[in-house]
C-alpha positions as CSV (number, residue, x, y, z in Angstrom):
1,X,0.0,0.0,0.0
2,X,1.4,3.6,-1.1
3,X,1.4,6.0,1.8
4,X,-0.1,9.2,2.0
5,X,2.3,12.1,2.0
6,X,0.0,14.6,4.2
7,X,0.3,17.1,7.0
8,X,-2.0,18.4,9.1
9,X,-1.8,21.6,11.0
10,X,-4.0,21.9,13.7
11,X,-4.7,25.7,15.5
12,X,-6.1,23.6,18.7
13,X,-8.5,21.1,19.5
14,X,-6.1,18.4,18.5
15,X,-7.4,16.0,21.6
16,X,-11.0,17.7,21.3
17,X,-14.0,16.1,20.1
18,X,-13.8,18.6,17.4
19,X,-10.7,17.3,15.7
20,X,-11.7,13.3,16.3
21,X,-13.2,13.0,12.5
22,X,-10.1,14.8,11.0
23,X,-8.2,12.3,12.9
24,X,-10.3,9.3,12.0
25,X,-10.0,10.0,8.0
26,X,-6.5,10.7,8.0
27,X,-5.6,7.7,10.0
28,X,-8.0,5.7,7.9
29,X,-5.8,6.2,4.6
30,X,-3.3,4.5,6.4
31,X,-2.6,0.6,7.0
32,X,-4.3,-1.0,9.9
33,X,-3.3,-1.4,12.3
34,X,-2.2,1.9,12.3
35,X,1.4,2.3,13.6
36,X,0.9,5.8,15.4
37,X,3.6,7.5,17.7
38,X,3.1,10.9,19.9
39,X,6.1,12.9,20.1
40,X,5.9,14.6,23.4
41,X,9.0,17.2,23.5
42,X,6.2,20.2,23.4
43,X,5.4,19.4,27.2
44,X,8.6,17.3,27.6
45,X,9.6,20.7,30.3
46,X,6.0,20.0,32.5
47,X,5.8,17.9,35.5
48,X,3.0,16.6,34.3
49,X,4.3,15.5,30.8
50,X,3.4,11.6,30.9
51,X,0.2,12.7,32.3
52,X,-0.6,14.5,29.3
53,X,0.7,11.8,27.0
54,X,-1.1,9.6,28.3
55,X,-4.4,11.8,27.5
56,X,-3.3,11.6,24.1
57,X,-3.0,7.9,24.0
58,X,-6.8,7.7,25.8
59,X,-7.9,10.3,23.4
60,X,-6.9,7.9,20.5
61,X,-7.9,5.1,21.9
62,X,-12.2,6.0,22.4
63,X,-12.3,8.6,19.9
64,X,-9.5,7.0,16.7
65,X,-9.8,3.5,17.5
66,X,-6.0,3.6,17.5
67,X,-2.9,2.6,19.6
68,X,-0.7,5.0,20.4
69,X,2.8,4.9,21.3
70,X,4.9,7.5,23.1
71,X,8.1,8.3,22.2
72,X,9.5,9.0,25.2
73,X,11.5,12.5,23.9
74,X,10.5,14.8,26.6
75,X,14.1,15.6,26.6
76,X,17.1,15.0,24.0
77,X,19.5,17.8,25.3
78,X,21.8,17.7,28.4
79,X,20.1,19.8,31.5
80,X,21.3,23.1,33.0
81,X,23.4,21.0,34.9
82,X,24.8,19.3,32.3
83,X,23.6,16.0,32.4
84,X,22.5,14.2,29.3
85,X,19.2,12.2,29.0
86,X,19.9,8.2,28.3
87,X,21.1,7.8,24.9
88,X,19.5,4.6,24.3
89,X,16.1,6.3,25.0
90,X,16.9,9.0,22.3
91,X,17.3,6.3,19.8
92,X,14.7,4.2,20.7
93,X,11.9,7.3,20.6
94,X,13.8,8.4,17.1
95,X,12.9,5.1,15.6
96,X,9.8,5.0,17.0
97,X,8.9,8.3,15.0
98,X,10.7,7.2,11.9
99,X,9.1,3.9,11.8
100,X,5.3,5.4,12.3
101,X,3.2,6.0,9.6
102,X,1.4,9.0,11.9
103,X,3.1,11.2,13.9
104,X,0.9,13.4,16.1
105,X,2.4,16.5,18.3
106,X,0.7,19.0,20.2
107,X,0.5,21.7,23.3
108,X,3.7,23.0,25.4
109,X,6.2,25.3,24.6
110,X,7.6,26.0,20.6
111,X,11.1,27.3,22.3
112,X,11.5,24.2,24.4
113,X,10.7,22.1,21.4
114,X,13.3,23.7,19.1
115,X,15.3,23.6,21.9
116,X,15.3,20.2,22.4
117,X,15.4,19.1,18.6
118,X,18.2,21.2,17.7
119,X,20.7,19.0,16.2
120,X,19.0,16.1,16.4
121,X,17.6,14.1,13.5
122,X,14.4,14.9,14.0
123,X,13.8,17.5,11.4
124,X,14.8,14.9,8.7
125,X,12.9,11.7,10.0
126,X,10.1,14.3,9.3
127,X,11.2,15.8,5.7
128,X,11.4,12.5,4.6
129,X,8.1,11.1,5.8
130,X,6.2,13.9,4.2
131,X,8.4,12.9,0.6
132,X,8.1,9.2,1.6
133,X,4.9,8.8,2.6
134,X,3.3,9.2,5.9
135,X,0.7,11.6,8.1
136,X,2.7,13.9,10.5
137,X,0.0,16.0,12.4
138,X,1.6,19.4,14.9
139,X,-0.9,21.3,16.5
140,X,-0.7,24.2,18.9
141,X,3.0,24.6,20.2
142,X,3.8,21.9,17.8
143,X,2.4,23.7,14.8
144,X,3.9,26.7,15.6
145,X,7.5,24.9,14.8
146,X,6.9,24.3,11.5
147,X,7.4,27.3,9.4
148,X,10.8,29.4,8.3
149,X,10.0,31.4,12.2
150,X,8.1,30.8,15.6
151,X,6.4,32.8,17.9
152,X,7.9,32.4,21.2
153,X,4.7,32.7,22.9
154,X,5.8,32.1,26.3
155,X,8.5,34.6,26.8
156,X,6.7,37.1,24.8
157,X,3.0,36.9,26.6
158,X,3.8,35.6,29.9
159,X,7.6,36.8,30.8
160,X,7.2,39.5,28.8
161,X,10.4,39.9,26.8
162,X,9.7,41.9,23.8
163,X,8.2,40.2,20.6
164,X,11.2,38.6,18.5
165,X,10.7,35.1,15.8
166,X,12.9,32.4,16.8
167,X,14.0,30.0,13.6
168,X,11.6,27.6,13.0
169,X,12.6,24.1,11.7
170,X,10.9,25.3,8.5
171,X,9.4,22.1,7.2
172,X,6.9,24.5,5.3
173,X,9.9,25.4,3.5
174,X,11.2,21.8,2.4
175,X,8.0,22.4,0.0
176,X,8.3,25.8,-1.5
177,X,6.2,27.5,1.4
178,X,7.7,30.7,3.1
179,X,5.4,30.8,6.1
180,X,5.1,31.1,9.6
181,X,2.5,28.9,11.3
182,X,0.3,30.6,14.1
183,X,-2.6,28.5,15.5
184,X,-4.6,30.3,17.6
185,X,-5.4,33.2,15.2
186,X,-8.6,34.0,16.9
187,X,-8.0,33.5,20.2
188,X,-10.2,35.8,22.5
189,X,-9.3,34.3,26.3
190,X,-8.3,38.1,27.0
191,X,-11.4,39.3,26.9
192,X,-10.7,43.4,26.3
193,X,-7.6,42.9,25.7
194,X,-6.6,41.2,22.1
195,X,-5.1,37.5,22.3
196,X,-5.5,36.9,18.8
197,X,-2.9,35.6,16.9
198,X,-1.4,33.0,19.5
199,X,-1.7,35.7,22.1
200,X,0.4,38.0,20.5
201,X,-2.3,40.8,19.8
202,X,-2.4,42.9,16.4
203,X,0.0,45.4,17.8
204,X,3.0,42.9,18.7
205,X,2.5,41.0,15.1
206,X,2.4,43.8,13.1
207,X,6.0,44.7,15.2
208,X,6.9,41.2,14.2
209,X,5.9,41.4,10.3
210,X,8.5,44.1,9.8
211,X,10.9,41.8,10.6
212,X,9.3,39.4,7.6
213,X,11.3,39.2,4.1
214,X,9.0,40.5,1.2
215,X,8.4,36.7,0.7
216,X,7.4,35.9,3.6
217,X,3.6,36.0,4.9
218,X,1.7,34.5,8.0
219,X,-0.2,30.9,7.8
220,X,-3.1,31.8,10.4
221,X,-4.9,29.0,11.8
222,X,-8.2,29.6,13.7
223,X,-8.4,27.0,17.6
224,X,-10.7,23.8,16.5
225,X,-9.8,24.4,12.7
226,X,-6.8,22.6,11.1
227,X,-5.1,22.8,7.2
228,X,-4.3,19.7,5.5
229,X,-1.6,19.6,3.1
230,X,-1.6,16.7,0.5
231,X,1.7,16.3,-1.0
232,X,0.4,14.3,-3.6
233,X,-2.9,15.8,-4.9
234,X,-1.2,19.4,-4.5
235,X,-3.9,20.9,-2.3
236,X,-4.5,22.1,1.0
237,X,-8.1,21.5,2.9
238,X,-9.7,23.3,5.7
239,X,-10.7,21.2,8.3
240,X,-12.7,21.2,12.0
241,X,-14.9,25.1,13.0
242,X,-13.2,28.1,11.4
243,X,-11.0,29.7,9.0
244,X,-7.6,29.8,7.8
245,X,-6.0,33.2,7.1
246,X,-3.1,34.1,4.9
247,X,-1.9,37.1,6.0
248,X,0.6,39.2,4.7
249,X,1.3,42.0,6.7
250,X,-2.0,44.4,6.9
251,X,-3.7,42.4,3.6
252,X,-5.2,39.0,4.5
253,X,-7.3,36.1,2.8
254,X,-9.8,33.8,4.3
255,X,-10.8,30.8,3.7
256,X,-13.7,28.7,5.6
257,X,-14.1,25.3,6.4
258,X,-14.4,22.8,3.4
259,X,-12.3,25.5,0.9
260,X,-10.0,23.5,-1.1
261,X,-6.8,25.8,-1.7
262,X,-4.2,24.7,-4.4
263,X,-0.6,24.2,-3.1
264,X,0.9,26.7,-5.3
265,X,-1.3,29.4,-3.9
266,X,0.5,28.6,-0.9
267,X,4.4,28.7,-2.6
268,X,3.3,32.5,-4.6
269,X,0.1,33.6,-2.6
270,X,-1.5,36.2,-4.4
271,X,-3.3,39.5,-2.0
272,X,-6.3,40.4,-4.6
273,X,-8.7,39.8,-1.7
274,X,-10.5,37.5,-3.6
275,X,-10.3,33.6,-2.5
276,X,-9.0,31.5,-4.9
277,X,-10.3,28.2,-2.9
278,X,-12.0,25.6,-5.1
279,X,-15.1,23.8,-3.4
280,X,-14.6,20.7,-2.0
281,X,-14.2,18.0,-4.1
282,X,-15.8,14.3,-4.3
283,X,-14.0,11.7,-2.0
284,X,-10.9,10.6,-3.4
285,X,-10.8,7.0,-4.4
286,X,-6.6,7.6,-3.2
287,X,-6.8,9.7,-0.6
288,X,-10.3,10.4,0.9
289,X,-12.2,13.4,1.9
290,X,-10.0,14.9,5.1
291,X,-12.4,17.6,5.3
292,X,-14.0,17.4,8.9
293,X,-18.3,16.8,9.4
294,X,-17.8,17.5,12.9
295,X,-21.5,19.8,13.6
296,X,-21.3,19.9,17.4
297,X,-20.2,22.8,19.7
298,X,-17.1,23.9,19.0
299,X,-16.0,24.1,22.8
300,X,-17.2,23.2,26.3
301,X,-18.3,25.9,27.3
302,X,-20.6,26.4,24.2
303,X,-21.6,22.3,24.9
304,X,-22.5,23.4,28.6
305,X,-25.0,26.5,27.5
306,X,-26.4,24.3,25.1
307,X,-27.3,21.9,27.5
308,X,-28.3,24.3,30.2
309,X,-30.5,25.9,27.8
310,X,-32.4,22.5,26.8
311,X,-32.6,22.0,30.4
312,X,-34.1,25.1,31.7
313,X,-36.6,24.9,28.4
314,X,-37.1,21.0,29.6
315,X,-38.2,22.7,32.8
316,X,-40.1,24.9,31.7
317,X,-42.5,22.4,30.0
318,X,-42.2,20.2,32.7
319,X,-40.6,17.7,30.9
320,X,-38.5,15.2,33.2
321,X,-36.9,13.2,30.8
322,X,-36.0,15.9,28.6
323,X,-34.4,17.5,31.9
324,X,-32.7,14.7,33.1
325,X,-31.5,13.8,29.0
326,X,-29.9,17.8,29.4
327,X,-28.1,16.9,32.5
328,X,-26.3,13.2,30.6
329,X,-25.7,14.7,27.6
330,X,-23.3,18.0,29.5
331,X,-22.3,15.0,31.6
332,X,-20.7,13.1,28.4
333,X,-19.3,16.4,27.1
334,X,-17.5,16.8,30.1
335,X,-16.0,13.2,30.0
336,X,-14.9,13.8,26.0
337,X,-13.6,16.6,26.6
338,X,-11.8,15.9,29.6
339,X,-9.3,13.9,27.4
340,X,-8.4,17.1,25.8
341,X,-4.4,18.0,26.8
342,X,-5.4,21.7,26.3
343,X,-7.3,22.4,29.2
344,X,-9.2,25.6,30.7
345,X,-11.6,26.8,33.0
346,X,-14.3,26.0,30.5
347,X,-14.2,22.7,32.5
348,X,-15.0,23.9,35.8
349,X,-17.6,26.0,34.5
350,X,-19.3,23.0,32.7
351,X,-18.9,20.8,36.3
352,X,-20.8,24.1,37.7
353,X,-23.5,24.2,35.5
354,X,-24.2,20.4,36.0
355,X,-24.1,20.9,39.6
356,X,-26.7,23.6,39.3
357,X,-28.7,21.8,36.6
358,X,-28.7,18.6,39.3
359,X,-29.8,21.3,42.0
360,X,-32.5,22.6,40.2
361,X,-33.3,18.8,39.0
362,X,-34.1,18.1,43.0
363,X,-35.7,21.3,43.8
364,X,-38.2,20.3,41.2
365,X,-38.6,16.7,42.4
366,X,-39.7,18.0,45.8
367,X,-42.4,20.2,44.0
368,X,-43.1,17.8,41.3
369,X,-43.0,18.2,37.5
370,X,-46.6,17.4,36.5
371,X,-48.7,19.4,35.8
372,X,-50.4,20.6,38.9
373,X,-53.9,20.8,37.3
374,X,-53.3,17.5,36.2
375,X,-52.8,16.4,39.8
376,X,-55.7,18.3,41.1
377,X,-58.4,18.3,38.0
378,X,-60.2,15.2,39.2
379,X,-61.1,16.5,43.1
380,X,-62.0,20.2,41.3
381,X,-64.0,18.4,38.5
382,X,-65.8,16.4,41.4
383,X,-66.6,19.4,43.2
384,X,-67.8,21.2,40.5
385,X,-70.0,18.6,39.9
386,X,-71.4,18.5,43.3
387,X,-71.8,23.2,42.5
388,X,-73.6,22.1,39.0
389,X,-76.0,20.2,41.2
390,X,-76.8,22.6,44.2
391,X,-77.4,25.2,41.9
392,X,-79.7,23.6,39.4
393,X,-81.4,22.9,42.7
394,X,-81.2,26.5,43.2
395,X,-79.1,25.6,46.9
396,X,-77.1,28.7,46.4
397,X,-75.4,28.2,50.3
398,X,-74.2,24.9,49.0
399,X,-72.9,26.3,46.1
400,X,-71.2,29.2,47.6
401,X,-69.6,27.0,50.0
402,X,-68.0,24.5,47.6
403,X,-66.8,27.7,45.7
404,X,-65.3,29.3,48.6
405,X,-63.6,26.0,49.6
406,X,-61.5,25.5,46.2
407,X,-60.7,29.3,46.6
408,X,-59.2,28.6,50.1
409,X,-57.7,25.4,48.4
410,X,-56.1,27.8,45.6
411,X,-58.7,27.2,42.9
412,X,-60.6,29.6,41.9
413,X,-63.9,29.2,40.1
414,X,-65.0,31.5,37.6
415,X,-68.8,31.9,35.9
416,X,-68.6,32.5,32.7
417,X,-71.3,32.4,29.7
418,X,-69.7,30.1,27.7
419,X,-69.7,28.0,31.6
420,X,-67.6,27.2,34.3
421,X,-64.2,27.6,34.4
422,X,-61.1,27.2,37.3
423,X,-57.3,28.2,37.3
424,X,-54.9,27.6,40.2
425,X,-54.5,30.7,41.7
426,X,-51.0,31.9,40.9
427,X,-50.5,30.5,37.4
């Protein structure tokens, strides 16, 4: 079987629900089993590093149906201290990318990953997969690594160092494409203040795009949206929730989920404003469709109002099952997307709003969901019955009395000339 010669750059979402069909149909071009391999360097720096890999393996595992390995590279360059990581371990995780047919990176830090791959192989093993044949998917810190410069978004957003590229390992490059990769080009975490582009803002990039040969232009990817390159049909899909952005300096192009954009708009990208995507076209018998069909919310937090919203509506019409369907569904959310290695306080706002959804579940047990004429419309019809009567018989005391009882039950009873009629007091 001919491989594939494909890569995938993802803007986040890469261990989200979102991305899982993106991940299936690549992965499915590919013999089974599928001999898959996560290079964690990105979050090799992280106390929690074989914590998070092993979220990626889980990830692949429900949502892929596919093994994956670990390459054990959280580190391939001797310490402050000086010491070396175990040599045979370097090796092993090498061949272990080299010899996968998918290679899947994601969150952590682009200047510790360039860091630790400098002189290493690495770079080649994935140059000649993507000539070979083989599916190498970066996303997030990963992605960022792949073009002719990276953003080094820690020092730049959190330490604060002012905005400078590092050299990227410029796999882009390798294939005619001067670029720099920044996922999260529509990042809005800050709120007021702009975190778009990777958290870099418009004022810091534009600082940074004066740094940019003429040649040279920005590959922005939106979070839960990924580009596909296909080496061998010459085209580049959108995938997942979003848009892709070619930017070049203060000009940009869009294009939207399901755009088909030839290779060689990406080696001499032209700034006319108008796309020059192709739609999507029929499956390929070769390659397949990479395109994603993923229709669901494109994060947690938009899962959890969703559901609260079906919930208080369920409520509202006093439908329990509808209410309690609500509360599994945000409960199932919260377990999918809990394998996601990018995590955020969407999560604990999700947990919140099942809490209160639960809350509000048992207030209305104690109070009951039914309809409380339904409960009550056979001891008021009764009743009524028993008024009908007195007053044909003209025993207006009786009648009075059984009307002045369902008023100090709640129910009141109301003469009309189209007949009788009652409403609980209060509705």
């Amino acid at each position: 079987m001919t491989l594939p010669r494909m890569l995938a750059i993802m803007g986040s979402g890469e261990t989200a629900p979102t991305m899982v069909s993106t991940h299936r149909r690549l992965t499915s071009l590919l013999p089974s089993p599928v001999r898959a391999v996560v290079l964690d360097t990105p979050y090799g720096f992280q106390e929690n590093a074989p914590e998070l890999a092993e979220r990626a393996v889980d990830y692949f595992s429900t949502s892929v149906n596919v093994d994956l390995l670990v390459a054990g590279l959280t580190r391939m360059q001797p310490d402050d201290r000086g010491i070396s990581p175990d040599a045979v371990s370097v090796e092993k995780g090498l061949r272990m990318v080299d010899d996968a047919d998918y290679v899947f990176a994601g969150p952590g830090s682009p200047t510790y990953s360039l860091r630790q791959w400098s002189n290493t192989p690495l770079r080649s093993l994935l140059i000649r997969k993507l000539h070979t044949g083989g599916v190498v998917t970066f996303a997030s810190a990963a992605a960022l690594t792949l073009g002719r410069r990276t953003v080094p978004v820690y020092e730049i957003y959190k330490a604060g160092s002012d905005p400078y590229w590092l050299e990227g390992l410029d796999v882009l490059g390798e294939f005619g494409i001067l670029a720099t990769v920044i996922p999260h080009y529509d990042n809005a975490e800050g709120g007021h203040h702009d975190t778009r582009f990777c958290y870099l803002g418009e004022r810091r990039l534009q600082m940074l795009e004066e740094r940019f040969e003429f040649d040279e232009y920005v590959i922005g990817i939106d979070e839960h949206t990924g580009l596909v390159l296909d080496f061998d049909r010459d085209v580049a899909e959108v995938v997942g929730n979003s848009t892709v952005t070619l930017r070049n300096k203060s000009q940009e192009r869009k294009f939207e989920t399901g755009d088909v954009i030839p290779l060689g708009q990406l080696r001499s990208p032209s700034w006319s404003g108008t796309s020059a995507a192709t739609p999507t076209p029929s499956r390929n018998a070769a390659h397949g469709d990479t395109t994603s069909s993923d229709t669901g919310p494109v994060s947690l937090g938009a899962a959890a109002d969703q559901h609260r919203a079906a919930f208080d509506s369920a409520i509202s019409r006093r439908d329990a099952d509808a209410a309690v369907g609500a509360i599994l569904a945000l409960e199932s959310d919260i377990r999918a997307w809990s394998l996601d290695t990018l995590q955020s306080a969407e999560r604990e706002l999700a947990v919140a709003a099942l809490r209160s959804m639960i809350s509000k579940l048992g207030e209305a047990a104690t109070g009951g969901l039914r309809d409380p004429r339904s409960v009550v419309e056979p001891f008021v019809g009764g009743l009524l019955a028993v008024r009908s009567v007195a007053r044909a018989e003209k025993r207006f005391d009786l009648s009075d009395l059984v009307r002045d009882q369902l008023l100090a039950a709640g129910v009141e009873v109301r003469d009309t000339k189209n007949g009788v009629e009652w409403v609980l007091r209060g509705d």
